[in-house]
C-alpha positions as CSV (number, residue, x, y, z in Angstrom):
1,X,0.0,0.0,0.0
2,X,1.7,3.1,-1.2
3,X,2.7,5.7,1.8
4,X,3.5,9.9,1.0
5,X,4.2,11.8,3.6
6,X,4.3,15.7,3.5
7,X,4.6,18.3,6.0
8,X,2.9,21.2,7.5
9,X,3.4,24.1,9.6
10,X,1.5,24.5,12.7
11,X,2.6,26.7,15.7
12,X,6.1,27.5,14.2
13,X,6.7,23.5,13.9
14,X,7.4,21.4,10.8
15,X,4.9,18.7,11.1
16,X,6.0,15.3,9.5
17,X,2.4,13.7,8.2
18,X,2.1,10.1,6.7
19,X,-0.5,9.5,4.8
20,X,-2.0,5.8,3.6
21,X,-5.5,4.6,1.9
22,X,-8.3,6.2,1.0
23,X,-11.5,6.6,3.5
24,X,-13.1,7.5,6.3
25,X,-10.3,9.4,8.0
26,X,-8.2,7.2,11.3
27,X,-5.6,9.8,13.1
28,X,-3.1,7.4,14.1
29,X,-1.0,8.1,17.7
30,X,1.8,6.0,17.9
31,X,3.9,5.0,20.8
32,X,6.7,5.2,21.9
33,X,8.7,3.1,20.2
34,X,7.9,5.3,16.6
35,X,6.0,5.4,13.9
36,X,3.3,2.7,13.4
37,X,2.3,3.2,9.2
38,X,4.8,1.1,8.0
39,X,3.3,-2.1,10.1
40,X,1.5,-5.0,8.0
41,X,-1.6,-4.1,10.0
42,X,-1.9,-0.9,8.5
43,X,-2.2,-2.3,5.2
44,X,-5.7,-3.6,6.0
45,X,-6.9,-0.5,7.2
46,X,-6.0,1.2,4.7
47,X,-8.1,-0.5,2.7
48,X,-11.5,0.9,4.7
49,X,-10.0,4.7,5.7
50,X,-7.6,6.8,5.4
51,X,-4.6,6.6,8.0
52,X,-3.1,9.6,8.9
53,X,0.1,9.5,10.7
54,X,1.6,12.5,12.4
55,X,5.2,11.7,13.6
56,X,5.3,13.6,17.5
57,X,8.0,16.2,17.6
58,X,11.3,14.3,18.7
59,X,10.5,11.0,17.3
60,X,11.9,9.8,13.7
61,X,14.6,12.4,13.4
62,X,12.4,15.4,13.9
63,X,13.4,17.9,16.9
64,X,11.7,18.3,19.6
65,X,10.3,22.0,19.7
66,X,11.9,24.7,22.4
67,X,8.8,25.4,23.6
68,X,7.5,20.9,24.1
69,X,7.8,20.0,27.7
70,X,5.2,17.5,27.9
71,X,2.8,15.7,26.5
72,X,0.3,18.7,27.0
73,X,1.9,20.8,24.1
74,X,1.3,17.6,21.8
75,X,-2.6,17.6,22.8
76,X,-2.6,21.1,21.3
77,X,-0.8,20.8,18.4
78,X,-2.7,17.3,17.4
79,X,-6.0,19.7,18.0
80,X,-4.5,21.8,15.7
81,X,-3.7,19.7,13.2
82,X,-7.5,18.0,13.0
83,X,-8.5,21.7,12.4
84,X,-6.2,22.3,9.8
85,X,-7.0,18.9,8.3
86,X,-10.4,19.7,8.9
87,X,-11.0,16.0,9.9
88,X,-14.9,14.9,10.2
89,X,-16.4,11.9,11.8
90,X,-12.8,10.5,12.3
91,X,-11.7,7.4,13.8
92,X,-8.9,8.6,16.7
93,X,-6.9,5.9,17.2
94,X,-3.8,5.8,19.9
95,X,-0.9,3.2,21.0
96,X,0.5,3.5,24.4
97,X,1.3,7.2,24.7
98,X,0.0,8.1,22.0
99,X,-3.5,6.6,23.7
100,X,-2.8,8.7,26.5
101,X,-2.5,11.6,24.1
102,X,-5.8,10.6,22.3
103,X,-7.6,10.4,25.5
104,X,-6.6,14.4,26.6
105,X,-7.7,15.3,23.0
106,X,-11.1,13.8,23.3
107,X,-11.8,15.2,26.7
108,X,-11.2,18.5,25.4
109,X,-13.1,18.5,22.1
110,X,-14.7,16.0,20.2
111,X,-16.3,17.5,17.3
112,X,-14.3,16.0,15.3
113,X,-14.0,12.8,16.6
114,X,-16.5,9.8,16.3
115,X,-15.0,6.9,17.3
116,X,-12.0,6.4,20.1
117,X,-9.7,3.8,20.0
118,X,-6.9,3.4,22.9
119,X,-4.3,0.3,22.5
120,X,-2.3,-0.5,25.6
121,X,-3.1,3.5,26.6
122,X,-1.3,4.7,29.5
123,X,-2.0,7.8,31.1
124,X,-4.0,7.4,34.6
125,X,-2.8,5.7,38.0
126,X,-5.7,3.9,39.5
127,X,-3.5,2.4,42.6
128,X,-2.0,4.5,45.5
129,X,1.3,6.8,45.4
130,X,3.2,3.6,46.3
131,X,1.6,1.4,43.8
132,X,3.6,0.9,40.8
133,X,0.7,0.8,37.9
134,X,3.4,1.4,35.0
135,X,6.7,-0.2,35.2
136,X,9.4,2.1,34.9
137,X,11.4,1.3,31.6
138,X,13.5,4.1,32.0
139,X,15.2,2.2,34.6
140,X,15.4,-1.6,32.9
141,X,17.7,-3.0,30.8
142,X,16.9,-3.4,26.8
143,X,15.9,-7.5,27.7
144,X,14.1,-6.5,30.5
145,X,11.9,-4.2,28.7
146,X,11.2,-6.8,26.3
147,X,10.5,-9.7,28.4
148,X,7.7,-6.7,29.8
149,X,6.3,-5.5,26.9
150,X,5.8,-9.1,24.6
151,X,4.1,-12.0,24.4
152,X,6.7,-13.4,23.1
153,X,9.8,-11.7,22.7
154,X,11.2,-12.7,19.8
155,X,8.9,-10.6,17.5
156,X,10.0,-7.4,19.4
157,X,12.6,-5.4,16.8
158,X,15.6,-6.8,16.9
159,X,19.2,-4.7,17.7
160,X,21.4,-6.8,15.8
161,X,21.8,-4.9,12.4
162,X,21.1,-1.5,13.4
163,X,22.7,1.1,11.4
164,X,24.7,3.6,13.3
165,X,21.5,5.8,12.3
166,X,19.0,3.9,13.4
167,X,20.7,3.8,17.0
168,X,20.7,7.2,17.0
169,X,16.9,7.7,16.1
170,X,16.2,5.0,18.8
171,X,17.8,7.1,21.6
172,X,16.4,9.8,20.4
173,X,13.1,8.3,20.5
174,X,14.0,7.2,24.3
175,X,14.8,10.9,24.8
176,X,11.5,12.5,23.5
177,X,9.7,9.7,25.1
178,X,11.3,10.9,28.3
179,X,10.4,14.5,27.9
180,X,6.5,13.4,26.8
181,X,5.7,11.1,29.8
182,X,8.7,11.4,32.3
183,X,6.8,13.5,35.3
184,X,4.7,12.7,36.2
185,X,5.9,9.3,34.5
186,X,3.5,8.3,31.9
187,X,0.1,9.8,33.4
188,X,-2.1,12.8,34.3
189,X,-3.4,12.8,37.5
190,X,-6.5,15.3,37.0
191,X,-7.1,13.2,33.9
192,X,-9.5,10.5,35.5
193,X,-11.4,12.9,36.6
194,X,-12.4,14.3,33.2
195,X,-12.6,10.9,31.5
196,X,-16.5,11.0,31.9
197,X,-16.3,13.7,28.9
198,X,-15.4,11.8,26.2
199,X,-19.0,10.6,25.3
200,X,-18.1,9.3,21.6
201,X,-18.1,5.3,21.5
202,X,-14.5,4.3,22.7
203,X,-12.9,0.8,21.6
204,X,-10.1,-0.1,24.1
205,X,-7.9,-3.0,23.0
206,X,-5.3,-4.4,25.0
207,X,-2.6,-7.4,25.0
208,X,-3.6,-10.5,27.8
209,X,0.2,-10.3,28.0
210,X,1.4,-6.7,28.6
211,X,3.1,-6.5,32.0
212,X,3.7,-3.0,31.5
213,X,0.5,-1.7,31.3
214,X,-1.8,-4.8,32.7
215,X,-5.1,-5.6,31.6
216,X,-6.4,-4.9,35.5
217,X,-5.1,-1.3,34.5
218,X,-7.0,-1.4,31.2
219,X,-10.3,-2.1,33.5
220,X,-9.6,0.2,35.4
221,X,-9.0,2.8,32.4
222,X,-12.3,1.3,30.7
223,X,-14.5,1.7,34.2
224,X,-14.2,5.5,33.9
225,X,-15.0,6.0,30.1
226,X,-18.5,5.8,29.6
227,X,-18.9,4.6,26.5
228,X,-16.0,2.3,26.7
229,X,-15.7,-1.6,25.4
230,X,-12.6,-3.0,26.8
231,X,-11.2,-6.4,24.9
232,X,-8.1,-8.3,25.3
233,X,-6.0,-10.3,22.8
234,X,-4.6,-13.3,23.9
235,X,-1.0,-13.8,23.1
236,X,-0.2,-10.4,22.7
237,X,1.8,-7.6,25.4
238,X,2.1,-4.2,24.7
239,X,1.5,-4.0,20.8
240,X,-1.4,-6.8,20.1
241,X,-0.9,-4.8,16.5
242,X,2.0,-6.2,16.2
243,X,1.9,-9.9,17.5
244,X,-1.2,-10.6,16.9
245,X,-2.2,-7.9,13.4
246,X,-5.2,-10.1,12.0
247,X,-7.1,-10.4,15.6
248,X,-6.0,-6.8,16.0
249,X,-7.6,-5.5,12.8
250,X,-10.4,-7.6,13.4
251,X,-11.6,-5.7,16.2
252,X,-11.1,-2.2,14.6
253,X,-13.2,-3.0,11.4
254,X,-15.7,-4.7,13.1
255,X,-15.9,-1.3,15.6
256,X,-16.1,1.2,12.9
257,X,-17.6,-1.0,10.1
258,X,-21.5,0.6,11.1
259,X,-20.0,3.8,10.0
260,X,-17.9,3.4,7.3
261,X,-19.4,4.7,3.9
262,X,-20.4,1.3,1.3
């Protein structure tokens, strides 16, 4: 399925923007690991809407604007960009972070937004201060991260083979992923109080296997949306769209299938 990817200027930033299949429009989030478009599962998709992929400042090469310091400046500019876009009825779709990104959007404004969809979405703490909801992968090794976020780890991208450039796009990543989600790590704490906003239908999928982000934390997540199905897929972790891409799609189509156009 043929990608293009162009760029736009919105609040002073240069705005990478993949673009793939024709459709309904799905803004894509990705996590933290990078860009998501170039996955088989996309393929599929693409054959029922549109993906549209904005690569977050600081991932893939890009720098991370003077201004960023959380993952509150994203919101804004991803509100931005469905205004410039002037996106209707579109499927917002999120992995990890970029869930927990998708989740602020939708509490703020929906208009543009008929369906939510939150992968493995971080972003809340339901336990106490000295509960640890969210491992800390800042503070793991490379093996142990991967035992954490997979099924089975041998699907998770391999280091052996890296060019010199990619390892310097992956720390980067680790760096902007940092700066997005490092304090507090990896949530809001006002946001489960304004989770009751978001009144479009919301699809939450989740991996029977991710130890990062548990499925008892996806319930909890789920319990405060109110328009929220929660399903897990069995041998998956933390990207089901990855280990497990036919189950995976199967889900989303069958979600947003009543309002796709014949």
């Amino acid at each position: 399925m043929p990608i293009t990817e162009t760029t736009l200027s919105l609040q002073g930033i240069e705005l990478p923007v993949i673009r793939k299949g024709r459709g309904r429009p799905l803004l894509m989030l990705h996590g933290g690991s990078g860009p998501a478009s170039s996955h088989p599962f996309t393929d599929e998709l693409a054959k029922h809407m549109e993906i549209i992929e904005p690569i977050h400042p600081g991932f893939a090469g890009s720098a991370i604007p003077e201004h960023f310091d959380g993952l509150e400046d994203l919101v804004y500019l991803y509100l931005d960009l469905m205004d410039a876009l002037d996106l209707r009825d579109a499927v917002l779709m999120g992995f990890s972070m970029g869930g927990w990104a998708a989740a602020e959007i939708a509490v703020r404004n929906q208009q543009r937004i008929g369906q939510l969809i939150l992968v493995d979405a971080v972003g809340i703490k339901p336990g106490t201060r000295d509960d640890r909801d969210i491992a800390d992968i800042f503070a793991m090794s490379p093996e142990s991260v991967e035992q954490l976020m997979w099924h089975d780890p041998s699907k998770a991208p391999g280091s052996s083979g890296r060019t010199d450039q990619e390892w310097q796009t992956a720390a980067a990543n680790r760096i902007a992923l940092g700066m997005y989600t490092w304090d507090p790590y990896m949530h809001n704490p006002k946001l489960p109080r304004r989770l009751h906003r978001i009144s479009v239908p919301t699809l939450m999928l989740w991996g029977a296997s991710d130890s990062f982000v548990t499925p008892d934390y996806g319930r909890a997540y789920a319990s405060l949306i109110p328009r929220a199905d929660l399903r897990t897929i069995d041998a998956a972790g933390h990207a089901p769209h990855i280990e497990q891409p036919d189950t995976f799609v199967g889900h989303v189509l069958e979600f947003v299938a009543p309002n796709l156009a014949a």
